[in-house]
C-alpha positions as CSV (number, residue, x, y, z in Angstrom):
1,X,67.5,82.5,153.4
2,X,68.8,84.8,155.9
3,X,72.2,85.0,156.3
4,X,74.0,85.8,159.9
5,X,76.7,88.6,160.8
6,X,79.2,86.0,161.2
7,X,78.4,84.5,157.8
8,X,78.1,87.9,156.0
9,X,81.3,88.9,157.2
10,X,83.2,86.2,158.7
11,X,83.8,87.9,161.8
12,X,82.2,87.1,165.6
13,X,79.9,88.9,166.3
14,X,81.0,91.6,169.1
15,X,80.5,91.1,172.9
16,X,79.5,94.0,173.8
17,X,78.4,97.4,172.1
18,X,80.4,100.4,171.0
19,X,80.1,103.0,173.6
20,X,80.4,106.5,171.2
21,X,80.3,110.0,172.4
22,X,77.5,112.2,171.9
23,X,78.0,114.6,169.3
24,X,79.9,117.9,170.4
25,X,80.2,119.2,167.1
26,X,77.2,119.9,164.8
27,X,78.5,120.4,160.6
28,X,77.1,122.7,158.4
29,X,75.9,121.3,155.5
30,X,73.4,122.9,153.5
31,X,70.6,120.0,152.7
32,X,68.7,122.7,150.7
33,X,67.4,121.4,146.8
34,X,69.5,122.9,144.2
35,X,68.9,126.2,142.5
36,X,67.7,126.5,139.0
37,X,70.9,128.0,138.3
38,X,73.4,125.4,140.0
39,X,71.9,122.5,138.5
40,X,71.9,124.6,134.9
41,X,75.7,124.9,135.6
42,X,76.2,121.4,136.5
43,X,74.8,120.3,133.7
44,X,77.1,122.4,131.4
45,X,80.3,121.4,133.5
46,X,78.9,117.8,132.0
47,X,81.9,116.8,129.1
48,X,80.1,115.7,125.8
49,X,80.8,112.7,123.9
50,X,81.0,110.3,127.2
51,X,78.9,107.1,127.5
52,X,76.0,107.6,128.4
53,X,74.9,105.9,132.5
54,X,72.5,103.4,133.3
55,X,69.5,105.7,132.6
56,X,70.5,105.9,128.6
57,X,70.8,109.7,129.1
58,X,73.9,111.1,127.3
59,X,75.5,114.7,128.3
60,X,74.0,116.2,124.5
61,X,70.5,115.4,125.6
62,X,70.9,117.8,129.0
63,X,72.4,120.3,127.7
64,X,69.9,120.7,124.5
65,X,67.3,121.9,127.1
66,X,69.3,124.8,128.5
């Protein structure tokens, strides 16, 4: 049942590869877990009274354990 790029996206397939750079720049972007305190102050930044998202869990229920 696979599928090919050309049917997936209804394009040719390329002739030839991309030829990108190497990477000059490097980012910094902390990858660290959250804190006990930032994820306490995300969850209060979380407005009440919204639906709650695919896991059932509404805003009220977070918040009640802080």
């Amino acid at each position: 049942m696979g599928r090919t790029l050309r049917e997936i996206l209804n394009r040719p397939e390329p002739e030839e590869l991309a030829d990108l750079p190497p990477v000059t720049n490097v980012l910094d972007i902390n990858t660290r877990p959250p804190t006990e305190s930032e994820v306490k102050k995300t969850i209060q930044a979380i407005k009440s009274g919204k639906a709650p998202g695919i896991d059932s869990i509404v805003a009220e229920m977070l918040k009640a354990d802080l």
